[in-house]
N, C-alpha and C positions, 0 to 999 in steps of 0.2 A: 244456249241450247237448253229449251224446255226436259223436264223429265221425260216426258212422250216420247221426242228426238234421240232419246240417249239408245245405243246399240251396247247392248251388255254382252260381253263374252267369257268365255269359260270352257279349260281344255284339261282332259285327263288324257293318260295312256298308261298301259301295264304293257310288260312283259311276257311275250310267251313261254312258251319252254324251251326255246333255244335260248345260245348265250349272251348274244345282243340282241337290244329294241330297235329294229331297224324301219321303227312308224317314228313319225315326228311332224310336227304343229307348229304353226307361227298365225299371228295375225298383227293386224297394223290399222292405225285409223287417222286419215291422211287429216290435214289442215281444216278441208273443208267439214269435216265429220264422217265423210267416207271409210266405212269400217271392211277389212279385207279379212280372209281365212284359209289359210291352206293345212291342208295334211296330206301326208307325201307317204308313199309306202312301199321301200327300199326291197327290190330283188332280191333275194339270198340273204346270207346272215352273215357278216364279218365287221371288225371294226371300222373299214373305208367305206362300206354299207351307210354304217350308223350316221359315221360323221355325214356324206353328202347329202343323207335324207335331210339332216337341218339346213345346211347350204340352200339345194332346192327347196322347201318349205317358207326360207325367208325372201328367196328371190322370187319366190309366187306370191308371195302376199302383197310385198310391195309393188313389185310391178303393175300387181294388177289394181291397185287402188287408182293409178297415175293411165294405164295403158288397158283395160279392161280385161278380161281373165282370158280372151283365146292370146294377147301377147303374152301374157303372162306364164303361160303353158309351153309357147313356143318358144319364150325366152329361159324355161326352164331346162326344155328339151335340149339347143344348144349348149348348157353348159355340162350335160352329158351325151351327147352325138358324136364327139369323136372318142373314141376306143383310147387313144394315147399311143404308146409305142408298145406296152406291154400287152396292149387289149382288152384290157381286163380295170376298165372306168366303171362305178356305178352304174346300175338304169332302174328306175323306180316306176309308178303310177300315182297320180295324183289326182285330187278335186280340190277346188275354189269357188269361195262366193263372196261378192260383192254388195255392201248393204250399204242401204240409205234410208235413214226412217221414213216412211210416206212414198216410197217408192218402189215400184219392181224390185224383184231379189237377180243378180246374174250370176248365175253356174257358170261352173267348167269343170270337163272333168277327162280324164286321158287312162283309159284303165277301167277298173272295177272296185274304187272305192265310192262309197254312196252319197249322197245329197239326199233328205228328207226334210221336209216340211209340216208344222202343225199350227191349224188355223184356231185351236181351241175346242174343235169338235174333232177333225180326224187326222191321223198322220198315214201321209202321202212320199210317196217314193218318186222324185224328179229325176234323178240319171237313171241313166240305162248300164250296166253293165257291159265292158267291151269283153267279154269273151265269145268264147268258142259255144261253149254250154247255151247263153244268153240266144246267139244267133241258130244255132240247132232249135232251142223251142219257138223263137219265131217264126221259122220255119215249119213246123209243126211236126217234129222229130220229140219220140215218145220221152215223157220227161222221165223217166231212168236213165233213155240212154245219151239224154243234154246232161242231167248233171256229172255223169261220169267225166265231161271235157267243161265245167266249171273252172279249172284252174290252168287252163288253155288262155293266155291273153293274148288279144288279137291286135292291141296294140299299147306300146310303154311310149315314157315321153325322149326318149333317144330316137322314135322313130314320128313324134310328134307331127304332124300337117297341119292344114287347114282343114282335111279331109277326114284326120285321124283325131282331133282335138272336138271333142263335142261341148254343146253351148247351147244355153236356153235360159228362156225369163220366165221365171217362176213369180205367183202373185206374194203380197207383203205380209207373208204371214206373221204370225206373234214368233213362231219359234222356229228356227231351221237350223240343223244338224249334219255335219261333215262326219265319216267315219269309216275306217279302214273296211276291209273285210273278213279281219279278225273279229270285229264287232257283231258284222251281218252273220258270219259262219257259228262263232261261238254261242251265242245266246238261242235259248230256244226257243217255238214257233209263241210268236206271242209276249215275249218279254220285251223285245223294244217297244213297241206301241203300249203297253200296261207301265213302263218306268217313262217315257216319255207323259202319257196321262198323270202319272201320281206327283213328277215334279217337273214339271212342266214351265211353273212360279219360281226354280230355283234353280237356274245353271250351272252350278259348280256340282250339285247334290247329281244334279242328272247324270253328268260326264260321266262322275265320278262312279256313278251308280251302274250306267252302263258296262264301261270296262270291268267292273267288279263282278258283275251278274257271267260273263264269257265262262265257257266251261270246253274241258277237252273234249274230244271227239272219241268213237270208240278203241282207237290206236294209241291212245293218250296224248295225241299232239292239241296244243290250246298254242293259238296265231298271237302275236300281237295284237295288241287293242287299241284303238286311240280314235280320241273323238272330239270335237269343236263344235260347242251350241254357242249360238246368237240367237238372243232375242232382240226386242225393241219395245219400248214401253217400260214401266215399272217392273220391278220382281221382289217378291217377298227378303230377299237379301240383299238385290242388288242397289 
């Protein structure tokens, strides 16, 4: 595998202010060189929370290297679909991408964590958000009173479909990025795309830079963070 060929990857996440981090990351890079990346972002906040986000985040990565990311979502979904006896099973929202140097990028994503892409000149926003808020401004419902239903989700991966699981092929960019929406919410207008520009050459610097830059909201609540760059090509560290 040429330098060119190699898929670099590099994941942070911080803490919000509640008392567990119930965002969590995996990725996996199959035989072939098929490199996989999930980040999963756990319902509520408890320790049965915390643990199954890493459960699901490993069972998306892998799967999806072997089975491509809408099984990988659905196979996510299944192992929080049934409730238990008590009712009370995790349910999360997730995104995953599938990479191959020289080739298309494939999403997936279930929920309202993000996929962005950067071709070296601009960063570009590939998923769509499943909420409420999301579907109000498409609609063309005034955007005060979309974002008011922002945290309205229209669908987690317990309720996972064909229909509810979204997918797209994104072109090969240099640099593309998984991240909660403690990420998207906490930072302010303009700091992702200026920390994505600045280290762009350095994926570990980025994550890390990302989560770090999140700031509370005026109520003092600051979400969970967490974030997963891949490039492909050379990088200044990598």
């Amino acid at each position: 595998m040429s330098v060119r060929d190699r898929v670099v990857t590099a994941t942070a996440s911080r803490r919000g202010v509640r008392t567990h981090n119930c965002d969590a990351a995996a990725t996996f890079t199959a035989a072939d060189g098929t490199t996989t990346a999930a980040v999963v972002e756990g319902i509520g906040n408890d320790p049965q929370i915390a643990d199954m986000s890493h459960v699901l985040a490993e069972v998306i990565a892998r799967t999806a290297a072997r089975r491509g990311v809408l099984a990988a979502l659905l196979t996510a979904g299944e192992v929080v679909a049934d409730p238990g006896v008590d009712g009370d099973t995790p349910d999360a929202v997730a995104v995953v991408a599938v990479v191959k140097a020289g080739e298309e990028t494939r999403i997936g994503w279930c929920g309202d964590s993000r996929v962005y892409g950067f071709d070296g000149q601009r960063v570009r926003q590939y998923s769509t958000d499943a909420t409420v808020g999301e579907q109000l401004r498409r609609n063309g419902v005034a955007l005060d009173v979309a974002a008011a239903h922002d945290n309205w989700l229209r669908t987690c991966l317990s309720q996972a479909t064909i229909a509810t699981a979204f997918t797209a092929y994104v072109p090969p960019d240099e640099l593309v990025l998984l991240c909660t929406d403690g990420v998207v919410d906490g930072l302010p207008d303009g700091v992702l795309e200026d920390l994505i520009g600045e280290y762009a050459d350095d994926p570990k610097a980025l994550a890390e830079a990302l989560v770090a830059a999140t700031e509370p909201d005026a109520d003092g609540y600051r979400d969970d963070a967490t974030v997963v760059v891949l490039t492909t090509g050379p990088t200044s560290r990598g």
